[in-house]
C-alpha positions as a Markdown table, in Angstrom:
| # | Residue | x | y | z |
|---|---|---|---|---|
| 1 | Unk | 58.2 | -23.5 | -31.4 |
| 2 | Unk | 56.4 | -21.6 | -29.2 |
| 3 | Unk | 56.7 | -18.0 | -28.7 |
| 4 | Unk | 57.1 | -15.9 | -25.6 |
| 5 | Unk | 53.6 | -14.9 | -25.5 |
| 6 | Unk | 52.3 | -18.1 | -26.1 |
| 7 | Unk | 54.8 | -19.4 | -23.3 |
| 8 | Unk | 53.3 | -16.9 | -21.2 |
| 9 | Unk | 49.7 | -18.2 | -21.8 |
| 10 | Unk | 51.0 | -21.8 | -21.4 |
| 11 | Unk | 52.5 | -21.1 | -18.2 |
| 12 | Unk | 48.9 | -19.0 | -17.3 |
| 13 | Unk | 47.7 | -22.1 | -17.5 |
| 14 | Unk | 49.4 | -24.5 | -16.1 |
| 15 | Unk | 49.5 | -22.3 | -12.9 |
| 16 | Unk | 45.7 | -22.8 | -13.1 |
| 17 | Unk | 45.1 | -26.0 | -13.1 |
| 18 | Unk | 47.5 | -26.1 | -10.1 |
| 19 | Unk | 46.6 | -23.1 | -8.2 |
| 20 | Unk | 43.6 | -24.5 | -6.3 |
| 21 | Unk | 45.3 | -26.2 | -3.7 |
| 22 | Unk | 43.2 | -24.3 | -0.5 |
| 23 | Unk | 39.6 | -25.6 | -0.5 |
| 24 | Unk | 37.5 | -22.0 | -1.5 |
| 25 | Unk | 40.6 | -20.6 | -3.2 |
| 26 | Unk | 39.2 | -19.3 | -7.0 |
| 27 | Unk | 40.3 | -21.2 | -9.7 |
| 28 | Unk | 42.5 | -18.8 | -12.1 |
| 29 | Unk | 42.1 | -21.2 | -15.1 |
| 30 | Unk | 38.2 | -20.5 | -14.8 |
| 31 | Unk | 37.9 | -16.9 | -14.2 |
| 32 | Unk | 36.7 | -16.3 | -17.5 |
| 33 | Unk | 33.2 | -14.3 | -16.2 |
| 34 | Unk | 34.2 | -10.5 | -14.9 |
| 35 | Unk | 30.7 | -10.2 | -13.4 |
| 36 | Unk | 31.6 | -13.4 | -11.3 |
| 37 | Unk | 35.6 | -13.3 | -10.7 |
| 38 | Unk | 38.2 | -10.8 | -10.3 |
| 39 | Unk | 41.6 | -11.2 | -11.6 |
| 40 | Unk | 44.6 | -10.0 | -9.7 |
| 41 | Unk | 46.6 | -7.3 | -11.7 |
| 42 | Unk | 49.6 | -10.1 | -11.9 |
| 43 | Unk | 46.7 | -12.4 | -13.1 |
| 44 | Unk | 48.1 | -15.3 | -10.9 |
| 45 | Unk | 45.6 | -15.3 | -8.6 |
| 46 | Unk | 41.8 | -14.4 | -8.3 |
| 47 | Unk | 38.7 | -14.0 | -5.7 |
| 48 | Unk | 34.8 | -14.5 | -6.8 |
| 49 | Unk | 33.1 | -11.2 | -7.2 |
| 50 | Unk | 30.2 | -10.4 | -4.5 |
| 51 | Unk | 27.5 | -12.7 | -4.0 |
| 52 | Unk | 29.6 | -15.8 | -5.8 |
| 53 | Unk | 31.7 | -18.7 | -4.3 |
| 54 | Unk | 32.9 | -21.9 | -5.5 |
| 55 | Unk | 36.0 | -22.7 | -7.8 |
| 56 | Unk | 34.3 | -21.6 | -10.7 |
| 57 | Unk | 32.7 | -18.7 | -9.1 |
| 58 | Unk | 29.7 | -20.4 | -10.5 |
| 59 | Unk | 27.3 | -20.3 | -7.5 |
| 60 | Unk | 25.3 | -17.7 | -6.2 |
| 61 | Unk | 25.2 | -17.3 | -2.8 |
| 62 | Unk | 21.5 | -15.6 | -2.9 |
| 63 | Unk | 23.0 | -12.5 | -0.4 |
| 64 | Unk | 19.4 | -10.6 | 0.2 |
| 65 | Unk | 19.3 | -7.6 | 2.5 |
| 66 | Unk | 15.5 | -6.5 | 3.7 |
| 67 | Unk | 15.1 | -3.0 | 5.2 |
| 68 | Unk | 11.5 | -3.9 | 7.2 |
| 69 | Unk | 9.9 | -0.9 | 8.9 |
| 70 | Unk | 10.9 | -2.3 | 12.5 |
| 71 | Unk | 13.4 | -5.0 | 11.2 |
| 72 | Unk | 16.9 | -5.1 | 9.9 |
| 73 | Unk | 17.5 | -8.5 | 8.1 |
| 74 | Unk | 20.6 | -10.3 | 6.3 |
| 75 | Unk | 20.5 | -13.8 | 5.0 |
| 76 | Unk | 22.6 | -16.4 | 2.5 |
| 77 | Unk | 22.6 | -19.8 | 1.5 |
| 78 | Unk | 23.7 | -22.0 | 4.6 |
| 79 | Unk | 26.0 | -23.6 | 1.3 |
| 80 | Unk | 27.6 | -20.3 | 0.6 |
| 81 | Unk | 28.9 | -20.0 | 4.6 |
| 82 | Unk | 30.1 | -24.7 | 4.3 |
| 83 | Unk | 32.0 | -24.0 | 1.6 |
| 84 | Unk | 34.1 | -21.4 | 3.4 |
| 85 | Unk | 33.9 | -23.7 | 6.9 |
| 86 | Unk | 32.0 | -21.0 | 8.6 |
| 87 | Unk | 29.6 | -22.8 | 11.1 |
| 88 | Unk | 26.8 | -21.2 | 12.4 |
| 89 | Unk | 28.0 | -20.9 | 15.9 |
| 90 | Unk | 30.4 | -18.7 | 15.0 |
| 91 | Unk | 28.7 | -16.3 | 12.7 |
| 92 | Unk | 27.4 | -13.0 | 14.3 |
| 93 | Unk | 27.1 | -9.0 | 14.3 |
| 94 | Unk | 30.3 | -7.0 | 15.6 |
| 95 | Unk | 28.3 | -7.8 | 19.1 |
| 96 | Unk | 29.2 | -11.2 | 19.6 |
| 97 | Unk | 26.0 | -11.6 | 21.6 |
| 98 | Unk | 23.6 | -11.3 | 18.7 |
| 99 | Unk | 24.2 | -14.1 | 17.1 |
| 100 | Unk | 22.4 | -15.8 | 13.6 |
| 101 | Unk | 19.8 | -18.4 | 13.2 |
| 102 | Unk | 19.2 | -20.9 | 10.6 |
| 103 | Unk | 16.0 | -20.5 | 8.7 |
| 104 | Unk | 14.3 | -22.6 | 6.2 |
| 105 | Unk | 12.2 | -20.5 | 3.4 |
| 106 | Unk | 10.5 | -22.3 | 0.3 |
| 107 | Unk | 12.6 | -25.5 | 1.3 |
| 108 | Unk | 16.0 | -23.9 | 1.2 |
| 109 | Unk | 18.3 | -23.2 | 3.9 |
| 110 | Unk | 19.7 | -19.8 | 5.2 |
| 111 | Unk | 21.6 | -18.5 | 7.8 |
| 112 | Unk | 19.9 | -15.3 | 9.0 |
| 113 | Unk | 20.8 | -12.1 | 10.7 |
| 114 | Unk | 17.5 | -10.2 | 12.1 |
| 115 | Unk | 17.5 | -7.3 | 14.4 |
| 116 | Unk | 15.2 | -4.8 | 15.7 |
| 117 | Unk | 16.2 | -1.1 | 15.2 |
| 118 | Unk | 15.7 | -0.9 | 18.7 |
| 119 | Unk | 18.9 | -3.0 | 19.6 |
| 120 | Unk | 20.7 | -1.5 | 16.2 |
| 121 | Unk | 23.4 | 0.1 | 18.7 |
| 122 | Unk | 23.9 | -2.3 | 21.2 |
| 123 | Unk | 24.4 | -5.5 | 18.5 |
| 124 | Unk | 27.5 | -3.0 | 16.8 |
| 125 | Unk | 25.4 | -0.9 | 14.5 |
| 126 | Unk | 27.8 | 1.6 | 13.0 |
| 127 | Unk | 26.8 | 5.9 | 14.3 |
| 128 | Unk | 23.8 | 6.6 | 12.4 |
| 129 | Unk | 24.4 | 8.5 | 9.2 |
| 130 | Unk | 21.5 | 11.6 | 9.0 |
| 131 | Unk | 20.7 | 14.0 | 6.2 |
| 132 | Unk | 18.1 | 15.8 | 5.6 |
| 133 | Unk | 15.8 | 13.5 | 3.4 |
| 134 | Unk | 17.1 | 9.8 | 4.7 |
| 135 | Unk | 19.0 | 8.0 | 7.9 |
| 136 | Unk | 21.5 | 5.3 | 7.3 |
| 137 | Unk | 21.6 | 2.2 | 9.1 |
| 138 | Unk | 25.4 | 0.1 | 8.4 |
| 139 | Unk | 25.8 | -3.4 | 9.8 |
| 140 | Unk | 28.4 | -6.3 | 9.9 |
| 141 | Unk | 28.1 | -9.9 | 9.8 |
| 142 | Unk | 31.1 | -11.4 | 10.8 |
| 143 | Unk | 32.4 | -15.3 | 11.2 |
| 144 | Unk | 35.2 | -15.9 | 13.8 |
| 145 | Unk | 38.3 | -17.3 | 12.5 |
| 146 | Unk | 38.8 | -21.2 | 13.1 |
| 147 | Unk | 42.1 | -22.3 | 14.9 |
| 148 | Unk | 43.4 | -25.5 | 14.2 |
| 149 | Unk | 46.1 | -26.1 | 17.0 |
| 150 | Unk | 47.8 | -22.7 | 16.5 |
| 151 | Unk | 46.9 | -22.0 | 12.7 |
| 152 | Unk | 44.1 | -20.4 | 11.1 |
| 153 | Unk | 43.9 | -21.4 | 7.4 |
| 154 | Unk | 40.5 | -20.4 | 6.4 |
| 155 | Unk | 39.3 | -16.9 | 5.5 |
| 156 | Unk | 37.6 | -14.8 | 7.8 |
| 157 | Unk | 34.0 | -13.7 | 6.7 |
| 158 | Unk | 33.1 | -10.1 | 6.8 |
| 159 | Unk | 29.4 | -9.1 | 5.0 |
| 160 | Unk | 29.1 | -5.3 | 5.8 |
| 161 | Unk | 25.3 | -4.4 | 4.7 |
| 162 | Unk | 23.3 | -0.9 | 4.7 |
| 163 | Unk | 19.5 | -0.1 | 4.9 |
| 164 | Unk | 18.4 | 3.1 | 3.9 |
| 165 | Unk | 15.3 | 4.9 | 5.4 |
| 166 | Unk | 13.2 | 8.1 | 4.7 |
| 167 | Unk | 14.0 | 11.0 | 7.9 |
| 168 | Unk | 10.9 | 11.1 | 9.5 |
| 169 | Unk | 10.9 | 14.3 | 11.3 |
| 170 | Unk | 8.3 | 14.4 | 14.2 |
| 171 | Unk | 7.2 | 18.1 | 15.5 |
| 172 | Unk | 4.2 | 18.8 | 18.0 |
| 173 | Unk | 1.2 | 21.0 | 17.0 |
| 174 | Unk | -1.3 | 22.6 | 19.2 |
| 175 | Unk | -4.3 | 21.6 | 16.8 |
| 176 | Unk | -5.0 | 18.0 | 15.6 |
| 177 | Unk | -4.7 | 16.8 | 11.9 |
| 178 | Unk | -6.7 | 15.0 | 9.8 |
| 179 | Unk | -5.2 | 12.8 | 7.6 |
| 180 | Unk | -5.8 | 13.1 | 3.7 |
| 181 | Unk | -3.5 | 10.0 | 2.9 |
| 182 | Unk | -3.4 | 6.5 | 4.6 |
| 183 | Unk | -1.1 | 4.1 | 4.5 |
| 184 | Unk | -0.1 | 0.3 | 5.6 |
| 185 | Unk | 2.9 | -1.8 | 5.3 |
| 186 | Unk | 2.6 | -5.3 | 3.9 |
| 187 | Unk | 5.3 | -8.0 | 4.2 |
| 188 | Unk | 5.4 | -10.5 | 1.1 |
| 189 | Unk | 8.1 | -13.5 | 1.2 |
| 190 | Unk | 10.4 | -10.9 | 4.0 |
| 191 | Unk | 10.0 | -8.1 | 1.7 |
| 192 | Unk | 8.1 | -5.5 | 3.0 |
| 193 | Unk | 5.5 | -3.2 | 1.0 |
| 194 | Unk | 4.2 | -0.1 | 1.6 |
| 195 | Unk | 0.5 | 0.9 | 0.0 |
| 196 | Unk | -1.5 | 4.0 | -0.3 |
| 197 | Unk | -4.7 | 5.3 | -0.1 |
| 198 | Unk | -5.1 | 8.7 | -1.3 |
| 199 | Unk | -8.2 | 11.1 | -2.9 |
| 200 | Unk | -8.1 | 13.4 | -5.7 |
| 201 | Unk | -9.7 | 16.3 | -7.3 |
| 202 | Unk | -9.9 | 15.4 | -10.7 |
| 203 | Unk | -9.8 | 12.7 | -13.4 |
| 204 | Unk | -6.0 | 13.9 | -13.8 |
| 205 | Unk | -5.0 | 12.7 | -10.6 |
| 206 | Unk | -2.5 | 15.3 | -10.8 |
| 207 | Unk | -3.8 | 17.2 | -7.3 |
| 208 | Unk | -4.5 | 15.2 | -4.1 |
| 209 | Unk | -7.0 | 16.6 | -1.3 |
| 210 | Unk | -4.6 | 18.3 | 1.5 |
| 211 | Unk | -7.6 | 18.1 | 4.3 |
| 212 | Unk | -10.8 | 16.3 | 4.7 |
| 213 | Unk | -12.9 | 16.3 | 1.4 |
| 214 | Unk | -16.1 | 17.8 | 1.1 |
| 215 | Unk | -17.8 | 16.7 | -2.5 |
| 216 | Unk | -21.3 | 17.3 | -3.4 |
| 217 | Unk | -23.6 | 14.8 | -4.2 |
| 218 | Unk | -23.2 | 13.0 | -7.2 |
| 219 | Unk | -19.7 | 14.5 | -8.1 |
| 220 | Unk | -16.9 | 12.0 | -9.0 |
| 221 | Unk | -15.3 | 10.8 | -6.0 |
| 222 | Unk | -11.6 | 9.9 | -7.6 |
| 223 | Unk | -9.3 | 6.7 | -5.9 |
| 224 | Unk | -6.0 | 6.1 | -6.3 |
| 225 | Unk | -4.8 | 3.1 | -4.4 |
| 226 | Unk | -0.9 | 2.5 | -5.1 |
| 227 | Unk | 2.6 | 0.2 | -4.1 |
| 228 | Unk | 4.6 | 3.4 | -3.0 |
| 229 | Unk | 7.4 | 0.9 | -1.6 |
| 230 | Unk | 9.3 | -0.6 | -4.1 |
| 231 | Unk | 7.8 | 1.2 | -7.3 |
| 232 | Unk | 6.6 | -0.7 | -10.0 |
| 233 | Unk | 7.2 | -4.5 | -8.9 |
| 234 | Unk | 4.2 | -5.7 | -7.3 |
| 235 | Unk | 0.8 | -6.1 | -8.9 |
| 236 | Unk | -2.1 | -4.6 | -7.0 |
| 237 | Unk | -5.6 | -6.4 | -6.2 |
| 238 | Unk | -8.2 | -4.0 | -4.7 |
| 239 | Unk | -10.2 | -6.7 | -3.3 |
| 240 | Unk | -12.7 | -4.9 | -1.1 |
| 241 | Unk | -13.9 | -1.4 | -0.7 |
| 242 | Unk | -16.7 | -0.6 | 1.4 |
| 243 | Unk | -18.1 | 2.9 | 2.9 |
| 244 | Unk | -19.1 | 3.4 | 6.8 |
| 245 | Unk | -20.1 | 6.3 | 9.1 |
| 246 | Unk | -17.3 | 5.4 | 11.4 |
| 247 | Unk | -13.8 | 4.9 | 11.0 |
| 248 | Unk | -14.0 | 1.6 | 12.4 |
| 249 | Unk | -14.2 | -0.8 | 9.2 |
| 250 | Unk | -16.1 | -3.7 | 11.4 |
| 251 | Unk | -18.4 | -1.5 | 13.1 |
| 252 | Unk | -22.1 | -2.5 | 13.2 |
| 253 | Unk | -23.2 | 0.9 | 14.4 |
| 254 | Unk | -24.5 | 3.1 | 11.4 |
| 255 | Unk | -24.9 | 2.2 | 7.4 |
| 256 | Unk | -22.9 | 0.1 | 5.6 |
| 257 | Unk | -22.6 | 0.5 | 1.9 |
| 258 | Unk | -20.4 | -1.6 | -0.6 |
| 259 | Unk | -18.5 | -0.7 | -3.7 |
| 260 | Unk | -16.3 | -3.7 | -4.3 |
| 261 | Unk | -16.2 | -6.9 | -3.4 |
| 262 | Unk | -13.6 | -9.4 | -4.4 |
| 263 | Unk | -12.2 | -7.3 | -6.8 |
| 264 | Unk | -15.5 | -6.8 | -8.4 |
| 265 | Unk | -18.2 | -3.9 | -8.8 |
| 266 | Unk | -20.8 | -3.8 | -6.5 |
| 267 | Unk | -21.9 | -0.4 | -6.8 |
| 268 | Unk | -23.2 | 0.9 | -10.3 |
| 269 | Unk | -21.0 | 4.0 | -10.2 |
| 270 | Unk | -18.2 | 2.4 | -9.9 |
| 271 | Unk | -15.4 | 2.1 | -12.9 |
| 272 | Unk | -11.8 | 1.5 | -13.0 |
| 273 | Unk | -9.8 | 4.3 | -15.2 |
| 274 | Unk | -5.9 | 3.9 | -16.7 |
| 275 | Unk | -5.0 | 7.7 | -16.8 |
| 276 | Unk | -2.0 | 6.9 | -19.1 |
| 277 | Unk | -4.2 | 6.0 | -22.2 |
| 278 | Unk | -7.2 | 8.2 | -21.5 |
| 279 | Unk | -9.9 | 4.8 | -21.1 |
| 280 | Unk | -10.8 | 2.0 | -18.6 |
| 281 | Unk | -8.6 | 0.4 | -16.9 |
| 282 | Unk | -8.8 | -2.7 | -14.6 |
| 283 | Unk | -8.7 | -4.0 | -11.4 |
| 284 | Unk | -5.0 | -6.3 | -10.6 |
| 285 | Unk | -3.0 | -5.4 | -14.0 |
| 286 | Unk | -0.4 | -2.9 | -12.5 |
| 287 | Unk | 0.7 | -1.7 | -8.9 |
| 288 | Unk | -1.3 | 1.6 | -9.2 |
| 289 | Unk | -5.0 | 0.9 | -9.6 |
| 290 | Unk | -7.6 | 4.3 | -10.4 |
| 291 | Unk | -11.1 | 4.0 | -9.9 |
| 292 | Unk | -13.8 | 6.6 | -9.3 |
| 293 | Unk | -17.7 | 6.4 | -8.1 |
| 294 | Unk | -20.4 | 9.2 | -7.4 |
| 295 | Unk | -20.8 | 10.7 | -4.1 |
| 296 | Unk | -23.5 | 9.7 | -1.7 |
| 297 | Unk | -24.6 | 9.7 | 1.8 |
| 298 | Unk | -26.7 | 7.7 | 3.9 |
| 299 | Unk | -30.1 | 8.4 | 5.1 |
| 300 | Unk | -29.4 | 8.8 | 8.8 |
| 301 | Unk | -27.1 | 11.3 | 10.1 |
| 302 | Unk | -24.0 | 12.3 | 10.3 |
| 303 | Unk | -23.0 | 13.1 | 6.9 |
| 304 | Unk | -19.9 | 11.6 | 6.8 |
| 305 | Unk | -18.4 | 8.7 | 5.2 |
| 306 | Unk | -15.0 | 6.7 | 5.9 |
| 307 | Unk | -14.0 | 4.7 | 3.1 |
| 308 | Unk | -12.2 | 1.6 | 3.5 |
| 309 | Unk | -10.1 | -0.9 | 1.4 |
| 310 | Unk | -8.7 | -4.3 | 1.6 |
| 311 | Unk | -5.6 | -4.5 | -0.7 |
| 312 | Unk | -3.3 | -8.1 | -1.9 |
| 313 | Unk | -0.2 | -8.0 | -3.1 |
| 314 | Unk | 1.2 | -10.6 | -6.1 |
| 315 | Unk | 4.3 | -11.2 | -8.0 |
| 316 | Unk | 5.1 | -9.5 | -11.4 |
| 317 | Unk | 4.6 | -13.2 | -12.7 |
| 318 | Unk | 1.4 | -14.1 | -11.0 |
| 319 | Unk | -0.9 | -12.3 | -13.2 |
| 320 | Unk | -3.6 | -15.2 | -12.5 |
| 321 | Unk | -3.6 | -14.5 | -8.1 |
| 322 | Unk | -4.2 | -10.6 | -9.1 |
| 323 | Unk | -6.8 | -11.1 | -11.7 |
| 324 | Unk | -10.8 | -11.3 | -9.8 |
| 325 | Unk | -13.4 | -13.5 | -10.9 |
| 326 | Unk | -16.5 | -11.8 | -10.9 |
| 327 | Unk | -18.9 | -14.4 | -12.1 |
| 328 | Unk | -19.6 | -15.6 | -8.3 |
| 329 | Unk | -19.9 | -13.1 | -5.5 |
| 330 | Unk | -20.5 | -13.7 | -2.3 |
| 331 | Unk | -21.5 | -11.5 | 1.1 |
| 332 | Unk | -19.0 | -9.4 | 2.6 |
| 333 | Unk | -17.1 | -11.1 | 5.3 |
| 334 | Unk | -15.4 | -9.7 | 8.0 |
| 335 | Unk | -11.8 | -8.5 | 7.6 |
| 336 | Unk | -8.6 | -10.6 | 8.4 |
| 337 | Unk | -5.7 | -9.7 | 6.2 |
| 338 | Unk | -3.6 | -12.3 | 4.8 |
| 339 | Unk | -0.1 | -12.4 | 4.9 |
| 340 | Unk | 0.3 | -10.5 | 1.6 |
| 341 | Unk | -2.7 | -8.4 | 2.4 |
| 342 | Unk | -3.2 | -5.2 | 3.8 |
| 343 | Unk | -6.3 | -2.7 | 4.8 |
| 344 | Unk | -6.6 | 0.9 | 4.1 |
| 345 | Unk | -9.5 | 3.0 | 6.1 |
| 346 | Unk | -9.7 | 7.1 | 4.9 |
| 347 | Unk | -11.4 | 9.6 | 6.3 |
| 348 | Unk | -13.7 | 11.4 | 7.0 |
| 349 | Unk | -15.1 | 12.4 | 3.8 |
| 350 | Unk | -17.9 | 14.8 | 4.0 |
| 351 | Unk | -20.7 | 15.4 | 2.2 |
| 352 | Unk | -21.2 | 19.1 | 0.8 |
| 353 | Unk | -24.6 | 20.6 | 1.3 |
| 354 | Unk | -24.7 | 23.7 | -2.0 |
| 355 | Unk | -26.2 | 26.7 | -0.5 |
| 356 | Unk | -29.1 | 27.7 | -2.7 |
| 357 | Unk | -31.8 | 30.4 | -2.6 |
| 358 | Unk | -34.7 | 29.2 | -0.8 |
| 359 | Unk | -37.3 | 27.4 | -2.1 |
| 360 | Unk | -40.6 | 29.1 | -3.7 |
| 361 | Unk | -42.6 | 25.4 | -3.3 |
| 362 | Unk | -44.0 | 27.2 | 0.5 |
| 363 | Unk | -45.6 | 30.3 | -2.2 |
| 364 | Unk | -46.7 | 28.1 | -4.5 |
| 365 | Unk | -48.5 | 26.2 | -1.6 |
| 366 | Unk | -49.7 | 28.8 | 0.4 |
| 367 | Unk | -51.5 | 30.6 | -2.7 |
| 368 | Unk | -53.1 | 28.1 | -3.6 |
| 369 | Unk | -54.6 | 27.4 | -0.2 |
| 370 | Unk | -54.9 | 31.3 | 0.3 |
| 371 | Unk | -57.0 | 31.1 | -3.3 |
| 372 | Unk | -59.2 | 28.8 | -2.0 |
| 373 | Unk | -59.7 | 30.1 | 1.4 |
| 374 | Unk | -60.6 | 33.6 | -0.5 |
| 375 | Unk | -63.4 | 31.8 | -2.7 |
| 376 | Unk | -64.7 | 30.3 | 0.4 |
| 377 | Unk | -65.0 | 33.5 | 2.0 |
| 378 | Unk | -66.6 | 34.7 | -0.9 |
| 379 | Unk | -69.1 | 32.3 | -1.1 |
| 380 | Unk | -70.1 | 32.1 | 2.4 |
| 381 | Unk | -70.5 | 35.8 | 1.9 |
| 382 | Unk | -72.8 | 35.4 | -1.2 |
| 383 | Unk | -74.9 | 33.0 | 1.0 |
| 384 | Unk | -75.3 | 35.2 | 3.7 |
| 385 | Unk | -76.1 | 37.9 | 1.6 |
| 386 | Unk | -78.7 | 35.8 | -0.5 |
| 387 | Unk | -80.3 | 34.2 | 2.9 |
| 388 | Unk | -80.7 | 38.0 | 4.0 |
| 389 | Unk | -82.3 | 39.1 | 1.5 |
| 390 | Unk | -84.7 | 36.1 | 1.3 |
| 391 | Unk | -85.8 | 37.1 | 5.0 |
| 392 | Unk | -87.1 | 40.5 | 3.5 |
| 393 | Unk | -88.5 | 39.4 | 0.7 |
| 394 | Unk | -90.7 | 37.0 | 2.7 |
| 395 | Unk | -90.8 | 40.2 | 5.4 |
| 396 | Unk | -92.0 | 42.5 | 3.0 |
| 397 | Unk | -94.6 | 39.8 | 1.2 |
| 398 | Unk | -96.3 | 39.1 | 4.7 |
| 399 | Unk | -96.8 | 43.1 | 5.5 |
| 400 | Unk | -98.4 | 43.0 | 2.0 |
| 401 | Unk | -100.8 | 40.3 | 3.6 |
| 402 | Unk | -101.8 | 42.4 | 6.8 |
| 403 | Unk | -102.7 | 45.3 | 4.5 |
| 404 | Unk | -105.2 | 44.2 | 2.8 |
C-alpha cells in the first residue's frame, strides 16, 4: 500500500509525463535543475528560468547584450525564437519600425537587435535613467502574437535588456587641455574594449602625470598600457611602440625612433616590469602590461616627443596569439589596425633642460690662450730689447774706431 505522500508523488508524476501537451510548455516531470526551471508554488506547472527553453529546460538560448560606445545590441539563437514560433518578421523593439535582422557569427545563427543611441528614443527606448556617476539605457524586444483564425495559442515574447554607461559630463573652458591619458575603443567578436595609455612618476605606478611630462634625460620614462573595459578578461599584446616629433604616428616629417616592434625590444632601455612581485614581467601575459625606458630626444629641434602604441587584444585562452616571437624582426610597417587591434598616440612629452651654473670650460680656455699670448708678449719684448741693445753695442764699438 501506498501512502498519502507517496500517492502525492505518484500523482506528481503522472501529471508530468502528461502535462506537456502545448509545444514550449516545461516539462514538470524534468524540472529537476533550479538554475534552469522554476516550479510553480502548487508544483503543477513550471517555466524555464532566463536564457533556457526546451521541455527539459536543457538548452541555452545564448541571450548576449553588448553595450558598444555608439551601439546598443541584443541577439539569441534563431532556435531559441522556432521553438516558441516566433518568426523573424514579427520580432521588433516597442517601435514596430525597427525591426531585427538575422545574423550569422562563427557559423551559428541569431536574430539581432542593433540600434544606434542616436535612434534610442524614437525605436521605444524607455526615459533615460541619470545619476551622477552613470546613464541608463532600457530596451524591449518584443514578438507579436500569432492569430490562428481568431485564437492565439502561443506565448508572446518580451526580452527587456539594459546597458549601463559612465555620465560623461561635458563643460567648456576658456584655455585648452592637454591630455595626460589616451584612450581607444576596440571591438573583439561584438564586444567592445576600451584601452589605455597613461605615464607615471614612478616604478610604483601609484601616481599618473596630470599635464604634459617634462623628464630629464636619462630618467625612467614609466608605461602603463591597460584593458580599462571589462577588467581582467582580455590579454594584452603591446605590439608596437614608436617615438615621433609629431603627434601624427605616420608622419615622415622629423625623427623617428623605435622601442618595440612586434612585441619585441628594439631599444636597449627598454624592459617590461610586473609591479605585483617586484621583478620583470612580460610582454602579452595579463591585460595590464608595465614597461619603462630612458628618456631621450632627437638631435633636431623641437624637444618634444609623442609616443605612440599599437595594441591587440586576445582571449583569456589564446595565450599563444598574445605571446611575440622575437627571433625574427622585421622593419616597421605602416599602421592599419586589425579588427582586434587598436592604436594609442600620447603626448607631448617634453624633454627637461636642468638649469645649472655656467660652465668654467670658456676660463679654462681663455687662460690658457691669455698665458700664451702673455709669453709671446714677453718674448717679443726680450727681442726687442736684446736687438736694441745690439745696435749700441755695435754704436759704441764703431765710435771706438773713429777715435783712434
Amino acid at each position: 500500500m501506498f501512502c498519502l505522500k507517496q500517492l502525492g508523488v505518484l500523482l506528481m508524476l503522472l501529471l508530468g509525463l502528461t502535462h506537456h501537451s502545448v509545444e514550449g510548455a516545461c516539462s514538470v516531470y524534468h524540472c529537476s535543475n533550479s538554475t534552469r526551471c522554476v516550479l510553480s508554488k502548487d508544483q503543477r506547472s513550471c517555466k524555464c528560468a532566463s536564457g533556457y527553453y526546451a521541455d527539459k529546460c536543457d538548452r541555452n538560448a545564448d541571450v548576449k547584450v553588448i553595450c558598444g560606445k555608439d551601439f546598443i545590441t541584443i541577439r539569441a539563437l534563431e532556435d531559441y525564437f522556432k521553438y516558441h514560433n516566433a518568426p523573424l518578421q514579427s520580432l521588433h523593439l516597442p517601435n514596430k519600425l525597427c525591426h531585427v535582422q538575422r545574423e550569422v557569427i562563427n557559423g551559428v545563427t541569431y536574430y539581432m537587435s542593433k540600434i544606434s543611441k542616436d535612434k534610442y528614443l524614437e525605436c521605444g527606448g524607455k526615459p533615460l535613467e541619470k545619476n551622477f556617476t552613470h546613464i541608463s539605457y532600457t530596451l524591449s524586444l518584443l514578438s507579436e502574437p500569432q492569430v490562428t483564425g481568431n485564437i492565439i495559442r502561443d506565448p508572446v515574447i518580451k526580452m527587456d535588456y539594459t546597458c549601463v554607461y559612465p555620465y560623461t559630463r561635458t563643460v567648456s573652458l576658456p584655455f585648452q587641455i592637454i591630455p595626460f591619458s589616451t584612450e581607444t575603443v576596440m571591438r573583439v567578436d561584438d564586444l567592445d574594449a576600451r584601452v589605455q595609455l597613461i605615464l607615471y612618476t614612478d616604478h610604483s605606478y601609484t601616481k599618473a602625470y596630470s599635464s604634459a611630462p617634462a623628464i630629464e634625460l636619462r630618467d625612467k620614462v614609466y608605461v602603463e598600457v591597460s584593458v580599462v573595459e571589462p577588467a581582467d578578461f582580455f590579454l594584452l599584446l603591446v605590439d608596437e611602440c614608436w617615438a615621433t616629433q609629431s603627434f601624427q604616428p605616420n608622419t615622415t616629417r622629423g625623427s623617428v625612433h623605435t622601442l618595440l616592434q612586434n612585441g619585441c625590444v628594439r631599444d636597449r632601455t627598454l624592459s617590461f616590469l610586473n609591479t605585483t612581485e617586484g621583478q620583470s614581467g612580460r610582454n602579452g601575459g595579463s591585460s595590464t602590461i608595465h614597461f619603462s625606458f630612458d628618456m631621450f630626444r632627437f638631435t633636431t629641434e623641437s624637444y618634444e616627443l609623442y609616443l605612440h602604441c599599437t595594441v591587440q587584444l586576445c582571449e583569456p585562452a589564446d595565450h599563444k596569439s598574445c605571446t611575440p616571437s622575437c627571433s625574427s624582426i622585421s622593419k616597421r610597417e605602416a599602421v592599419r589596425a586589425g579588427p582586434t587591434q587598436g592604436l594609442l598616440s600620447y603626448g607631448p612629452i617634453w624633454v627637461e633642460i636642468p638649469n645649472r651654473p655656467p660652465s668654467s670650460t670658456v676660463m679654462a680656455v681663455v687662460l690658457p690662450v691669455a698665458g700664451v699670448w702673455t709669453v709671446g708678449v714677453f718674448v717679443i719684448i726680450l727681442i726687442m730689447v736684446a736687438k736694441a741693445g745690439n745696435k749700441r753695442l755695435a754704436l759704441k764699438a764703431s765710435q771706438l774706431t773713429d777715435s783712434y
